[in-house]
C-alpha positions as CSV (number, residue, x, y, z in Angstrom):
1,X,-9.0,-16.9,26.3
2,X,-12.7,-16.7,24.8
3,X,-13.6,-15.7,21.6
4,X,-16.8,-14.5,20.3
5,X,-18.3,-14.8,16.7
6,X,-17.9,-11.5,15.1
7,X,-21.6,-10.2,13.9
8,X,-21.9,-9.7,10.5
9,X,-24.9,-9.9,7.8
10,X,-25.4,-9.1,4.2
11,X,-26.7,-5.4,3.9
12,X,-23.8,-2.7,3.5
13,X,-22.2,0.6,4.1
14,X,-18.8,0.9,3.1
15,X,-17.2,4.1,4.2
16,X,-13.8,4.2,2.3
17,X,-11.1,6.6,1.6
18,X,-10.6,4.5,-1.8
19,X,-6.8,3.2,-2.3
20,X,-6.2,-0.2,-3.9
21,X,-7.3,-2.7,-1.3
22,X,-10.6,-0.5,-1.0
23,X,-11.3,-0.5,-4.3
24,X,-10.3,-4.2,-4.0
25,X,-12.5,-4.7,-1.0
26,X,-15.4,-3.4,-3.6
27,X,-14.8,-5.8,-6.2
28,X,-15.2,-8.6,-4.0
29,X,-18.2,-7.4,-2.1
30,X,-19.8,-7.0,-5.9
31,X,-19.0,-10.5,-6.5
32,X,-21.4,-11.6,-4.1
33,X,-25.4,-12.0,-5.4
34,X,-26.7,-11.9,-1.8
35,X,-24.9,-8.9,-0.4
36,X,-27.0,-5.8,-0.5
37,X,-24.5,-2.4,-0.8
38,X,-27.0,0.4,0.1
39,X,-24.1,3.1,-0.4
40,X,-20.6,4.2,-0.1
41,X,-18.9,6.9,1.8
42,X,-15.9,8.5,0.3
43,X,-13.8,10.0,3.0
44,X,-10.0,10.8,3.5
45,X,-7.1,9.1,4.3
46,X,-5.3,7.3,1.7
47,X,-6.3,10.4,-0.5
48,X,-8.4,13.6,-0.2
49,X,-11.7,13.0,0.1
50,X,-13.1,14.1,-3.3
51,X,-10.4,12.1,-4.7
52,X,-12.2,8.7,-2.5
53,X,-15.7,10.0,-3.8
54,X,-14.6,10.1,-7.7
55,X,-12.2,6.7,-7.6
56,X,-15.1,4.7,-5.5
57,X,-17.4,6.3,-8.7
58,X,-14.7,5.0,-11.2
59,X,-14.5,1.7,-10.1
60,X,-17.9,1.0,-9.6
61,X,-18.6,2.3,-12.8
62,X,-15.8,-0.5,-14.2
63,X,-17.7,-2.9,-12.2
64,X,-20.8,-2.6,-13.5
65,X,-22.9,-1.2,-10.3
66,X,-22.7,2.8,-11.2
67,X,-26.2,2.9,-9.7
68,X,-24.1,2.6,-5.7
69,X,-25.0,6.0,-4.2
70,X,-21.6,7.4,-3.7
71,X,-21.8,10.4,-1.2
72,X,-18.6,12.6,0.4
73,X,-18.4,11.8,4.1
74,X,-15.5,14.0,6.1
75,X,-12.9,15.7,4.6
76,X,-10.4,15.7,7.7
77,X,-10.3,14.1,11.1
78,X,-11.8,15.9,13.9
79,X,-8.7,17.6,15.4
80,X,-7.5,19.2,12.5
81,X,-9.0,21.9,10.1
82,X,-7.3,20.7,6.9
83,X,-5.7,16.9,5.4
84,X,-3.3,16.9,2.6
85,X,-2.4,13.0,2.1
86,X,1.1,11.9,3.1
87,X,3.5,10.4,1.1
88,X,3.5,7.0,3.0
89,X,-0.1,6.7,1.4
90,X,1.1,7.4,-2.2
91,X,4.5,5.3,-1.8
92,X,1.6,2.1,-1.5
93,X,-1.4,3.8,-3.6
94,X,0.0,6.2,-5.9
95,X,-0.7,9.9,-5.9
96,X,-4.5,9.2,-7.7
97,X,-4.9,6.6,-4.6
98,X,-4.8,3.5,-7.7
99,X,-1.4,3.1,-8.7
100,X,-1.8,5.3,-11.6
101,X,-4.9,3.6,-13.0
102,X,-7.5,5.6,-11.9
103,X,-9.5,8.3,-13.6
104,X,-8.2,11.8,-14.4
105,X,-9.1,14.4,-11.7
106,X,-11.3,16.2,-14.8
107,X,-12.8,12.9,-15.3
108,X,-16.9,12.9,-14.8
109,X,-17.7,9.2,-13.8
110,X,-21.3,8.1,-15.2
111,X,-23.9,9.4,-12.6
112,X,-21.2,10.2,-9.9
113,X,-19.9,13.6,-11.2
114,X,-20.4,15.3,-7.6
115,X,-17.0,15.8,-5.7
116,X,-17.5,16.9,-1.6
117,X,-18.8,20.4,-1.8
118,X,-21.0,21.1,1.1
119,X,-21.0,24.2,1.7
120,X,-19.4,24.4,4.8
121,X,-16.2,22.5,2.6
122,X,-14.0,24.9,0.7
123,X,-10.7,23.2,-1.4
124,X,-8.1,25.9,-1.0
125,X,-4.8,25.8,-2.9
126,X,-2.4,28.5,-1.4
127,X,1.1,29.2,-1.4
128,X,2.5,28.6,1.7
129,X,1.5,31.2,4.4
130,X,-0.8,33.0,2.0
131,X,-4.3,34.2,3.2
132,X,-6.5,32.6,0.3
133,X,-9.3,34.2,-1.3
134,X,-11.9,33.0,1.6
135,X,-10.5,35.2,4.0
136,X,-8.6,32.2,5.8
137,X,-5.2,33.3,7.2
138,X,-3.4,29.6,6.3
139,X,-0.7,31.4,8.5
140,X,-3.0,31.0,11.6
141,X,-4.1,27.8,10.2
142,X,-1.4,25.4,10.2
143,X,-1.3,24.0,13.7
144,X,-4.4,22.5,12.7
145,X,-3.2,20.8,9.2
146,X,-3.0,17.0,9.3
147,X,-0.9,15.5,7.0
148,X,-1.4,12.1,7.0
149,X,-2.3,11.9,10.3
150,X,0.5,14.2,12.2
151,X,0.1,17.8,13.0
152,X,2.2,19.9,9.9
153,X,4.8,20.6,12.6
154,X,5.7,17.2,13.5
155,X,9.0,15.4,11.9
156,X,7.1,13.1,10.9
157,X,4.7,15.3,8.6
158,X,5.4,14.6,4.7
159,X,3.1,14.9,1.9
160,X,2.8,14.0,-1.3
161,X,4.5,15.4,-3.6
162,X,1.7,16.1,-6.1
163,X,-1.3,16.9,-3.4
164,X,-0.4,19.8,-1.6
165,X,-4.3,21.1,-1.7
166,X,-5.7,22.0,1.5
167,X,-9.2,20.7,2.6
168,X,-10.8,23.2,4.7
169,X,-13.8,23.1,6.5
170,X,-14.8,26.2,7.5
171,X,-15.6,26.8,11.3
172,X,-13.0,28.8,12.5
173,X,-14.9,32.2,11.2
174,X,-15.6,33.7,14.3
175,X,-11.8,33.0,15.9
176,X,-12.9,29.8,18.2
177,X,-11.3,26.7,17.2
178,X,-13.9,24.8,17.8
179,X,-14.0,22.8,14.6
180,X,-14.8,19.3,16.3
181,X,-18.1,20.5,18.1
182,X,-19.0,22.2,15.0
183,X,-17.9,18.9,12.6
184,X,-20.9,17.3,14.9
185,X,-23.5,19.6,14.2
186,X,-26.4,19.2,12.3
187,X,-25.3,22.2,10.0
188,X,-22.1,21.0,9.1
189,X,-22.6,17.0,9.0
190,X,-21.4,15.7,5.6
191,X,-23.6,14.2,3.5
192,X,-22.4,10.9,3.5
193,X,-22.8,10.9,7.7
194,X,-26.3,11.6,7.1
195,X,-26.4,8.7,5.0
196,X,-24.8,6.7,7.7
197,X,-27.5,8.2,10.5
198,X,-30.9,7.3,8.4
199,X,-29.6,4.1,7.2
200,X,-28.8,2.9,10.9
201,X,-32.3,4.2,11.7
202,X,-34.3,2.8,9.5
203,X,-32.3,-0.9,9.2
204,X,-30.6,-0.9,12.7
205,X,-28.4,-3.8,13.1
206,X,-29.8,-5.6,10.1
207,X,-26.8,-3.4,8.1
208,X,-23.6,-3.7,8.7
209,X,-21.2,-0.5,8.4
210,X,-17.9,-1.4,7.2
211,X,-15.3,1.1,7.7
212,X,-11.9,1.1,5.7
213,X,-11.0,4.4,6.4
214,X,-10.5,6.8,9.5
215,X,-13.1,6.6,11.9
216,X,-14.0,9.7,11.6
217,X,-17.6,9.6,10.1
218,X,-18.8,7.0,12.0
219,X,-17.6,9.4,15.4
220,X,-19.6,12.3,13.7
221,X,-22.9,9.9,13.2
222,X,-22.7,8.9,16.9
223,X,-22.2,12.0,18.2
224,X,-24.8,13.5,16.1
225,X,-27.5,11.1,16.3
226,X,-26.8,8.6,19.8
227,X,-29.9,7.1,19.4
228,X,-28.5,4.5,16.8
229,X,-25.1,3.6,18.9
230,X,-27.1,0.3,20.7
231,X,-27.9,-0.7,16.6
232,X,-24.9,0.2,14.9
233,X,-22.8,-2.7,13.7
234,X,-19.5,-2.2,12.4
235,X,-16.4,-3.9,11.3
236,X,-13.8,-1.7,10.7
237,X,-9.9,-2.2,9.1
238,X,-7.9,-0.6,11.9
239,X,-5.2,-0.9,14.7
240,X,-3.1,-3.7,15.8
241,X,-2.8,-5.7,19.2
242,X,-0.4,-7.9,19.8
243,X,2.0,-6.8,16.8
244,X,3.7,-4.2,15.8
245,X,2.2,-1.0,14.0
246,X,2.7,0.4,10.5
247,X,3.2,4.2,11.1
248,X,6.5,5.9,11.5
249,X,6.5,4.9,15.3
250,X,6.2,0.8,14.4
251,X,3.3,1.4,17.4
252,X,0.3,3.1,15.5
253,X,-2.0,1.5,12.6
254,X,-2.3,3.9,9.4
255,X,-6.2,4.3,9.4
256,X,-6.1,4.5,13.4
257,X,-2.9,7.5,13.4
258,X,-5.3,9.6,11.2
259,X,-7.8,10.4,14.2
260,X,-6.8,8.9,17.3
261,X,-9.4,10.5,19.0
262,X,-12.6,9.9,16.9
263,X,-11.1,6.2,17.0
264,X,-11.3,6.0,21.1
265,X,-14.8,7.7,21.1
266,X,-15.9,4.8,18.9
267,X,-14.3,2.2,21.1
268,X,-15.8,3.4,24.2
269,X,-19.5,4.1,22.5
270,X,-21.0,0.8,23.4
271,X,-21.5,-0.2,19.3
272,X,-21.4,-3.7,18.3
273,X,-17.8,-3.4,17.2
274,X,-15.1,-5.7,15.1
275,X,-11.8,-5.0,14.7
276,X,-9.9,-6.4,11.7
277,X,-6.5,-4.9,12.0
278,X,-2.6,-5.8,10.8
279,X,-3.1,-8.9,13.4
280,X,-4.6,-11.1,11.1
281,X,-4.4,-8.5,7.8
282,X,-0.5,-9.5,8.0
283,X,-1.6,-13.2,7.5
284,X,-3.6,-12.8,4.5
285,X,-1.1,-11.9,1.5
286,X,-2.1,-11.7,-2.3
287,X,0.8,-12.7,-4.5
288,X,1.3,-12.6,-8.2
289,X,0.2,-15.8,-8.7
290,X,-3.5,-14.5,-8.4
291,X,-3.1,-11.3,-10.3
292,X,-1.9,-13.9,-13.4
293,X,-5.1,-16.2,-12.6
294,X,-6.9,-12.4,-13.5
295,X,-4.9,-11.7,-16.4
296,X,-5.4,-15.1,-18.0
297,X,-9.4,-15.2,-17.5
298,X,-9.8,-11.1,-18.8
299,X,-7.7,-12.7,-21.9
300,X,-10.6,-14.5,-22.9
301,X,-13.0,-11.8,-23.0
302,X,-13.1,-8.4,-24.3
303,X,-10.0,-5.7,-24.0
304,X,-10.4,-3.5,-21.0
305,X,-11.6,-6.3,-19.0
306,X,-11.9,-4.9,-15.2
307,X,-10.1,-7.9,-14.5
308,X,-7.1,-6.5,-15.8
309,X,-7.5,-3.2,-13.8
310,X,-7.6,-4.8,-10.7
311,X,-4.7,-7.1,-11.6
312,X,-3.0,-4.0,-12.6
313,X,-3.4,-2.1,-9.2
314,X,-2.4,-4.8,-7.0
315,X,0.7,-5.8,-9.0
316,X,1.1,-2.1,-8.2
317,X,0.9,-2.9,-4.3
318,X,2.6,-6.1,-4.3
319,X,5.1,-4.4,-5.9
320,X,5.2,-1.2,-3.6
321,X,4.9,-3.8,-0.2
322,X,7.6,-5.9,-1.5
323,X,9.8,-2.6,-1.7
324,X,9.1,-1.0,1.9
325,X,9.6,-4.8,3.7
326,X,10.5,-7.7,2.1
327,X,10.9,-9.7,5.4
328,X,7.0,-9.3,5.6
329,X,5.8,-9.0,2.3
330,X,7.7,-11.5,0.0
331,X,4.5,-13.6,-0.4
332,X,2.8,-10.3,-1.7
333,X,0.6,-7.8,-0.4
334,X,-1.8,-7.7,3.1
335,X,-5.1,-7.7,2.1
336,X,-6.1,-5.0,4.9
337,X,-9.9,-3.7,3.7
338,X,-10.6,-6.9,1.6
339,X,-10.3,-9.0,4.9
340,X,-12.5,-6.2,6.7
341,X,-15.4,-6.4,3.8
342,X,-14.9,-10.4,4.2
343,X,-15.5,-10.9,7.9
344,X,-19.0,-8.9,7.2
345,X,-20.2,-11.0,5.5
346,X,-18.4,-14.4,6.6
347,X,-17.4,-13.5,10.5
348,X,-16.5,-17.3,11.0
349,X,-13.2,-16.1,8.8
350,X,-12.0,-14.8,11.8
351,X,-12.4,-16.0,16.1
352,X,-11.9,-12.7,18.5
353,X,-11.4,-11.6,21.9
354,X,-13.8,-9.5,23.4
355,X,-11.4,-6.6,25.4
356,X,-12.3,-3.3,26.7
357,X,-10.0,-1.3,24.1
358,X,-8.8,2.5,23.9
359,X,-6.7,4.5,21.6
360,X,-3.7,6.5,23.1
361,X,-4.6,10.1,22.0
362,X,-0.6,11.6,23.2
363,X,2.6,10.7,23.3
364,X,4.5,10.6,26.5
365,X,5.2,9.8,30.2
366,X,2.0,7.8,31.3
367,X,0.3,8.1,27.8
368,X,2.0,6.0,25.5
369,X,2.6,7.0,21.9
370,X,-0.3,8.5,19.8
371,X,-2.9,6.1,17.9
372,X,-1.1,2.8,20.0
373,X,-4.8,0.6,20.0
374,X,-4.9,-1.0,23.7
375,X,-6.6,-2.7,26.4
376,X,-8.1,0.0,28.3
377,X,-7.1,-0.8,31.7
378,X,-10.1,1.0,33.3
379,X,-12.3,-1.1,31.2
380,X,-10.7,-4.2,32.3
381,X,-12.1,-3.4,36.1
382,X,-15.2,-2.4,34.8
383,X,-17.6,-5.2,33.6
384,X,-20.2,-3.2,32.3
385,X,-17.4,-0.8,30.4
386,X,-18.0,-2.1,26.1
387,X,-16.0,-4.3,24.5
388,X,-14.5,-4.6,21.0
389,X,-14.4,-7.9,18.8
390,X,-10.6,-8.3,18.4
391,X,-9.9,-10.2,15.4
392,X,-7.2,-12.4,16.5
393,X,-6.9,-15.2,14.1
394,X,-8.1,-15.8,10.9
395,X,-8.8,-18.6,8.1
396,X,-6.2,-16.8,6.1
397,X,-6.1,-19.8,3.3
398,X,-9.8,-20.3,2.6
399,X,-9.8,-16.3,2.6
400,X,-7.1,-15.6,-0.4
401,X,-8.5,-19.0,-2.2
402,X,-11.5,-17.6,-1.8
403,X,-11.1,-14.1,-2.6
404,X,-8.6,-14.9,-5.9
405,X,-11.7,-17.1,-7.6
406,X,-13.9,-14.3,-6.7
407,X,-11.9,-11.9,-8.5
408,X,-11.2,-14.2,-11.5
409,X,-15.6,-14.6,-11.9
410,X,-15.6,-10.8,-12.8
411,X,-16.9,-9.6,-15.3
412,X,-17.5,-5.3,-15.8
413,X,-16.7,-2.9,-18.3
């Protein structure tokens, strides 16, 4: 086997669909004097997506960096018209996304009081199979509802209890469901995809994108503007290869299940791409031990101490992780997106293997099951086909050390 050093540097993008190990992922990057975040991209996944643009404000804010753009990326994956979160995602995050120690949906967070309102982006709230006010027959909609990643009709479907509000995105107007093509238009690009574009442009592969989340805006940028793929360098939380997944099948990773498709454009693009998925984010556990280590240095300063936040929302996880799988998680809680926001800017954390990879977009005879991250066996034929940077094994011990002490320096509020 070969491995090759996973590129990293020290100037940022973060596009995030802000849980607890994103936010936690933040609060380490912050702790950093050389590492440059030029913005972050709230998107779906773990919660709506103006839920992820008003939590990454929040905790910024506690942090002490409220002058990080925060801008809304996309709003739902590219095969679906609408996301409500699931309840898998609240079971580990909590219905606000931070275990119930996040900021009131009202809540107006310094500078970052702007929620995802493009205008092609409508938040509906109907009763079920209710035309809403829009014009929008939800009726003729709900084949194209993901909820957490499965079509509304699948088994598997099940949202949250508290966030049954639709995100729309308008492009089914004139009866064509063509809301992909149209998700890659000039027109409709989010804001925070734009963000993504120009940054690329103008720093190439002197930034580093570093995708928590669905890969859904970083699809959108390449299909909108293919003139930065050759420069775009990313190291993304996602998928799993030689373990196990953690979706309802035990094949699929969370962040890959929510768009399968946009996931296997990015693989096959030819970007400078880094996996960090459960294959090494299983190795690197946070235990209770560190969140006292927190508690005991914010009881020496001032009350309110972000310290204590971020204690309390990973007591939360450890808690929640311990719950759904003991046999893995008795040690604590996987560090997924703090391990991704690590290797960018320490890649020798982790060696990889440089495969040709795909993402199974069906399930079924001679397609596999749905968001199962593979070797792609044309690929393997093909020498010129690209290759991703497979995390495969990590420095998991100098990591937590490294990451605890980091928290525990803090200081915010």
């Amino acid at each position: 086997m070969t491995s090759t050093p996973c590129s990293g540097n020290r100037k940022l993008i973060l596009d995030v669909d802000t849980g607890i190990d994103d936010a936690l992922a933040l609060a380490y990057l912050v702790s950093f004097d050389d590492v440059e975040i030029l913005g972050v991209i709230g998107t779906y996944g773990n919660v709506s997506a103006d839920t992820a643009v008003r939590n990454t404000a929040y905790v910024l804010e506690r942090l002490g960096f409220r002058d990080v753009p925060v801008t809304c990326g996309s709003t739902r994956p590219s095969w679906a018209a609408a996301f409500i979160p699931d309840a898998g995602c609240a079971q580990f995050h909590g219905t606000d996304g931070l275990g119930g120690f996040g900021p009131s949906a009202d809540c107006a967070v310094g500078r970052h009081t702007s929620v995802c309102d493009d205008s092609n982006i409508q938040t509906l709230n109907p009763a079920p199979n209710v035309s809403d006010s829009s014009g929008l027959d939800v009726r003729a909609m709900r084949g194209l509802i993901s909820v957490g990643g499965y079509d509304v009709h699948d088994p598997h479907a099940n949202p949250a209890a508290d966030s049954f509000s639709l995100s729309f995105t308008v492009c089914d107007a004139g009866g064509d469901n063509d809301c992909e093509d149209r998700s890659h238009s000039p027109v409709a690009l989010p804001d925070g995809v734009r963000f993504l574009i120009d940054a690329v442009r103008f720093y190439g592969s002197d930034v580093t994108v570093v995708a928590t989340g669905p890969l859904t805006d970083v699809d959108a940028a390449l299909a909108a503007a293919p003139d930065i793929t050759s420069r775009l360098r990313l190291v993304m939380m996602g998928g799993t290869l030689t373990q196990e997944g953690n979706c309802w099948d035990a094949t699929a990773e969370t962040n890959i299940i929510q768009d399968p498709e946009a996931a296997d454009r990015v693989f096959h693009s030819g970007a400078d791409v880094t996996m960090v998925g459960l294959d090494v984010t299983h190795q690197c556990l946070l235990g209770s031990d560190a969140t006292v280590q927190w508690r005991q240095a914010a009881s020496q300063s001032q009350d309110g101490d972000v310290r204590t936040f971020l204690a309390d929302i990973a007591d939360f996880s450890i808690a929640a992780n311990f719950a759904a799988d003991p046999r893995l998680f008795a040690a604590g809680m996987p560090l997924h997106d703090p391990l991704a926001a690590a290797v960018a800017v320490d890649p020798s954390l982790v060696e990889c293997f440089d495969l040709p990879m795909k993402v199974e977009t069906e399930t079924g005879d001679f397609h596999g099951t749905r968001g199962r991250t593979i070797g792609d066996p044309a690929g393997m034929i093909d020498p010129s086909a690209p290759r991703v940077h497979v995390a495969l094994t990590v420095d998991h011990d100098r990591f937590i050390t490294d990451f605890t002490w980091r928290i525990a320096q803090l200081a915010g509020d």
